[in-house]
C-alpha positions in Angstrom: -10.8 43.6 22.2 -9.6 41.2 19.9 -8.7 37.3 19.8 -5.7 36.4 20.6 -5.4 32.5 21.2 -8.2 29.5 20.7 -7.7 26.6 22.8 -8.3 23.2 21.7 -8.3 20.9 24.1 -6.5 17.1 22.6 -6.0 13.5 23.8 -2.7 13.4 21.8 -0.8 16.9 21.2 1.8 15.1 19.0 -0.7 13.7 16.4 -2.9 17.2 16.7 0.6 19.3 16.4 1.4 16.9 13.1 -1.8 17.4 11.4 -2.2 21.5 12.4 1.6 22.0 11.7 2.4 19.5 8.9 -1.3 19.5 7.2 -2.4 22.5 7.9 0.7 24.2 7.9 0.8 26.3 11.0 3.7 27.4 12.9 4.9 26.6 15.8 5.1 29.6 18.2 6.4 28.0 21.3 5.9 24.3 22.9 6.2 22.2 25.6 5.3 18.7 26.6 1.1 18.6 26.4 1.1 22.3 24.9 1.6 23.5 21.8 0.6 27.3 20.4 0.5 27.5 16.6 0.2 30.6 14.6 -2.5 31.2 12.9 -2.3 34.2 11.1 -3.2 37.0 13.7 -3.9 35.0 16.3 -2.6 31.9 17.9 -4.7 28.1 18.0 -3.1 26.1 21.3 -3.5 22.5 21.7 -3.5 21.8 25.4 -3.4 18.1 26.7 -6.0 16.8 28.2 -5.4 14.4 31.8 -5.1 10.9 30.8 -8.2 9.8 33.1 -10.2 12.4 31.2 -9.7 12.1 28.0 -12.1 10.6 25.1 -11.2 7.3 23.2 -10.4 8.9 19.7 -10.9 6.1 16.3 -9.2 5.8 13.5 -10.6 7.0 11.4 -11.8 10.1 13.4 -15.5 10.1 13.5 -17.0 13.5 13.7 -17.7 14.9 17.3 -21.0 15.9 17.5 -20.4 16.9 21.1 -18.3 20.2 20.2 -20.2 23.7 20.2 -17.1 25.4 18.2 -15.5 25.1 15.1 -12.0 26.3 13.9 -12.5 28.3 10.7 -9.3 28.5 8.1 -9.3 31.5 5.5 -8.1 30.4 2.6 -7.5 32.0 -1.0 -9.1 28.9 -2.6 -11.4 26.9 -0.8 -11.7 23.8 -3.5 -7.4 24.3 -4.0 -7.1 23.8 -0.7 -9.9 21.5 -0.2 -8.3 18.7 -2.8 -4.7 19.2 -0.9 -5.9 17.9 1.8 -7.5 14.8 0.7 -4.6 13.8 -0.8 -2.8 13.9 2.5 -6.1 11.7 3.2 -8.1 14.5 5.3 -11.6 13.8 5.6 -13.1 17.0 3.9 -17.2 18.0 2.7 -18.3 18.8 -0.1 -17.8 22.7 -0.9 -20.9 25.2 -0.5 -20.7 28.7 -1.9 -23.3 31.3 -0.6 -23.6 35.1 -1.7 -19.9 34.9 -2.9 -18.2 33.2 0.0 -16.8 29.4 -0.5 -16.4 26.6 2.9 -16.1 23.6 3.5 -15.8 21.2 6.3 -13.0 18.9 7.3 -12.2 16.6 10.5 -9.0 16.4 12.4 -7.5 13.5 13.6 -9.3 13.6 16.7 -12.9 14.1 14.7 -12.8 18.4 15.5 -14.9 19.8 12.3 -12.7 22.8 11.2 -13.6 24.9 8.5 -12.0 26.2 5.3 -13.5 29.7 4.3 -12.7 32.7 1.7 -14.5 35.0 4.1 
């Protein structure tokens, strides 16, 4: 058994397909109005829509969900590279944390997700 696809559920698939696609710079494996699948590596991350009359109110800026049990986690070949990339493109990131050799760090989406950047 293996992963094959995360789901991420999203109030706005355009916004979340920008930032995963244009920020992060996944490809798009196939999409269609309120889901997208995105490649990520050897499995896929889909953002699905969710119903109008469910969804969240999302600010802006994002402010971190603290409601979310999962977290997205990115390898990367250099966390702090990577990590100063995206502020730039004005990312909200944490400070990075190395532990027995391994480098993260934190970042939020533009609907306030916490995904993580990682060399494990």
């Amino acid at each position: 058994m293996h992963l094959a696809q995360a789901i991420l559920f999203v109030v706005d698939v355009p916004r979340m397909q920008a930032f995963y696609e244009g920020v992060l710079g996944l490809a798009v494996a196939a999409a269609e109005p309120g889901f997208v699948q995105l490649s990520a590596g050897q499995a896929l991350l889909a953002l699905h829509a969710i119903p109008p009359e469910y969804a969240p109110e999302v600010s802006s800026p994002p402010v971190e969900r603290e409601d979310q049990a999962i977290k997205l986690a990115f390898h990367v070949d250099d966390v702090d590279a990577e990590r100063a990339r995206l502020v730039e493109h004005g990312v909200t990131m944490r400070d990075v944390k190395r532990w027995s050799g391994i480098a993260f760090c934190d970042g939020i989406d533009p609907e306030g997700n916490v995904f993580q950047l990682t060399t494990r």
